[in-house]
C-alpha positions as CSV (number, residue, x, y, z in Angstrom):
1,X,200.8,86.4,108.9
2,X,202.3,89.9,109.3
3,X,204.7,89.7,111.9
4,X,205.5,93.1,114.5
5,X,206.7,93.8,117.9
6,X,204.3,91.9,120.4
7,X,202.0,90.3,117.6
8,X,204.1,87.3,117.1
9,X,202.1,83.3,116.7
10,X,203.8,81.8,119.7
11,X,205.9,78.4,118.2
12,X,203.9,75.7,116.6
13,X,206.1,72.8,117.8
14,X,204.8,70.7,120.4
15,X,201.2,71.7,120.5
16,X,199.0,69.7,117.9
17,X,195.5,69.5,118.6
18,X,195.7,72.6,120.9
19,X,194.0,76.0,119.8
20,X,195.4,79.6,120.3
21,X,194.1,81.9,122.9
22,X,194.9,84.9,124.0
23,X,194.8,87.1,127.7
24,X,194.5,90.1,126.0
25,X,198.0,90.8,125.5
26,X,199.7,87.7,124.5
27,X,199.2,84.7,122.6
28,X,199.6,81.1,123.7
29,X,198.5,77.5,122.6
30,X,195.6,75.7,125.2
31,X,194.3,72.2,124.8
32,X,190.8,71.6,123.7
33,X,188.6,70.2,126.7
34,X,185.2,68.8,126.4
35,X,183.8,65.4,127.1
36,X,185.4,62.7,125.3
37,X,183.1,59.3,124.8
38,X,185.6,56.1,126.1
39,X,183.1,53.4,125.3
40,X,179.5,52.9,123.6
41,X,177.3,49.6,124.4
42,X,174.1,49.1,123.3
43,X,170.8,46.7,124.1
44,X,167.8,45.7,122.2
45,X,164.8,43.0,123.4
46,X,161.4,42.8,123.9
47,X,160.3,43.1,127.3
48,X,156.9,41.8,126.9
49,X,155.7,42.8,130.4
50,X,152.7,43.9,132.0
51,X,152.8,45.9,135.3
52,X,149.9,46.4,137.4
53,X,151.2,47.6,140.4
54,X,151.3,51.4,142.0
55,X,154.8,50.4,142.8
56,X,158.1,50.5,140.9
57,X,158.3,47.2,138.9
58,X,161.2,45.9,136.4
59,X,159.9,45.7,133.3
60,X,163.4,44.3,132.1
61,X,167.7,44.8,132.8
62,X,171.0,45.5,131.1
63,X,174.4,45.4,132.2
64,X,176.6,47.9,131.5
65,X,180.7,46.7,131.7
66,X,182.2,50.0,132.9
67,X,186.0,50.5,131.6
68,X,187.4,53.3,134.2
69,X,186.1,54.1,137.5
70,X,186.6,57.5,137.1
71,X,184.0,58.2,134.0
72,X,180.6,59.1,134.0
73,X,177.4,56.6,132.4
74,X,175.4,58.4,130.5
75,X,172.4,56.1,129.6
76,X,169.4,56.8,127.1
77,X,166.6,54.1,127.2
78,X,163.5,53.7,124.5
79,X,160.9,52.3,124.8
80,X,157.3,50.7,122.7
81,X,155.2,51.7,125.9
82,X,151.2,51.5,126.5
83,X,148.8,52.2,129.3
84,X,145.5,50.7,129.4
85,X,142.5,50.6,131.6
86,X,138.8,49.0,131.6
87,X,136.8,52.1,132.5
88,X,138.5,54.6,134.6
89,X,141.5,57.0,133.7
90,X,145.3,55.5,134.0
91,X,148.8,56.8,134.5
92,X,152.1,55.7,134.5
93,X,155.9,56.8,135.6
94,X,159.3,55.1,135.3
95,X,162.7,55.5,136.3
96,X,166.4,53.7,135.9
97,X,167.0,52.3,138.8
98,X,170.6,51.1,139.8
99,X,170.6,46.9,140.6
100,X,174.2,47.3,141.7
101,X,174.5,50.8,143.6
102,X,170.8,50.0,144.7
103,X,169.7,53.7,143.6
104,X,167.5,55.7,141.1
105,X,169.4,57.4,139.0
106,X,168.9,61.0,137.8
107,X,168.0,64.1,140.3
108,X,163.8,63.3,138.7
109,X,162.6,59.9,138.0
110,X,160.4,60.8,135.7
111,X,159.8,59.8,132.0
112,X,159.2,62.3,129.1
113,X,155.7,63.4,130.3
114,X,154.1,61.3,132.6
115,X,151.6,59.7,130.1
116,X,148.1,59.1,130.6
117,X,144.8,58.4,129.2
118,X,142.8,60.7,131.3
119,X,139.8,61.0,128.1
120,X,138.8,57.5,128.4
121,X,135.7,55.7,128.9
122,X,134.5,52.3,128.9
123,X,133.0,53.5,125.5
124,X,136.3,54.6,124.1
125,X,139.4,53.3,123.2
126,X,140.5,52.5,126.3
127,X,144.9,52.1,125.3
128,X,147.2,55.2,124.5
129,X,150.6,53.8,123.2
130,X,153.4,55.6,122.6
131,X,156.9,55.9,122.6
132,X,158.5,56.8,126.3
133,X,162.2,58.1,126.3
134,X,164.3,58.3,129.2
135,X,168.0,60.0,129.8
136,X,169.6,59.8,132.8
137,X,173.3,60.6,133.9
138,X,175.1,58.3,136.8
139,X,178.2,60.8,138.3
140,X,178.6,58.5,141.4
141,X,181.7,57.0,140.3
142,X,180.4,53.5,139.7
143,X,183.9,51.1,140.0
144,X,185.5,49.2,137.1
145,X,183.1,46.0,136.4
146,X,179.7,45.2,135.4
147,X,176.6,47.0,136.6
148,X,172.9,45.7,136.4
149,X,170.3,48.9,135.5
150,X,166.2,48.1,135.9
151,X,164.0,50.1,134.2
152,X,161.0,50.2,135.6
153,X,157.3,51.2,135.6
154,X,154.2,52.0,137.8
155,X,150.7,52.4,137.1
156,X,148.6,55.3,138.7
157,X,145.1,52.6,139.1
158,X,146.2,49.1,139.2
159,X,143.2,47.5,139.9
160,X,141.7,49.2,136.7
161,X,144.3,48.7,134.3
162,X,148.5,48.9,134.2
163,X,151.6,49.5,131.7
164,X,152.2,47.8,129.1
165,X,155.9,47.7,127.6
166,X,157.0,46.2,124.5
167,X,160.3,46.6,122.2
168,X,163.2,48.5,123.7
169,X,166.8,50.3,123.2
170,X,169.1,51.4,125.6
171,X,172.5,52.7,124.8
172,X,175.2,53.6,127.5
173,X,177.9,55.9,127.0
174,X,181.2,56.1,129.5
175,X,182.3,59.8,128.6
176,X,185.5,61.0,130.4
């Protein structure tokens, strides 16, 4: 590094981890912001349920132990997920839904495309199956402590059919 009038590298002492930057006409050291991940948990199970209902109905829980009350839950669910019918069409939705702030979380409560089975028949296969994903961010500010999370499903024709859910994954991350 050549050095001349008003090009110097501002000192090095005192700022590891930090990156240089300039305003245009001077050089100085900043810290690196971003996200930073302050705890991972994961779940596994097999819910094993069957929802016929229009409603939303828990097809199983986890509980998340939050560290700080001041980071965000960042929470990815998959799942083994099936609708089935006798004869008519069927579709199905889901959502996270908060046990302990009592809330959906996420602005939509949607899963990866609303699934359905719209092309069947009594004379065709009559289950789709698939794999439904679902990310949703909680930036309420949940407290220090444990927190219940329902996922949960619906079925567009109960009386002709429902949602069926099978293995599952869910991981939470508490970013800062």
């Amino acid at each position: 590094w050549a050095s001349a009038a008003g090009n110097e590298l501002p000192s090095q002492t005192g700022h590891s981890g930090k990156y240089l930057t300039t305003d245009g006409s001077s050089a100085s050291w900043a810290a690196v912001e971003g996200a930073k991940v302050e705890k991972v948990s994961f779940f596994s199970g097999d819910a094993s349920a069957s929802i016929r209902s229009a409603s939303m109905t828990t097809a199983f829980s986890f509980t998340v132990t939050k560290a700080s009350a001041s980071t965000d839950l960042l929470l990815q669910v998959e799942t083994q997920t099936g609708l089935w019918n006798y004869d008519t069409s069927q579709t199905g939705s889901c959502q996270i839904y908060s046990a302990t702030g009592t809330a959906v979380l996420g602005a939509s409560v949607r899963c990866t495309g609303e699934w359905n089975n719209l092309g069947a028949t009594s004379a065709t296969n009559n289950e789709v199956r698939g794999i439904t994903s679902i990310t949703r961010i909680d930036t309420t500010g949940l407290a220090i402590g444990d927190h219940i999370f329902n996922v949960q499903f619906t079925s567009g024709d109960p009386a002709s059919g429902g949602t069926s859910i099978g293995t599952y994954s869910a991981v939470a991350w508490e970013i800062a």
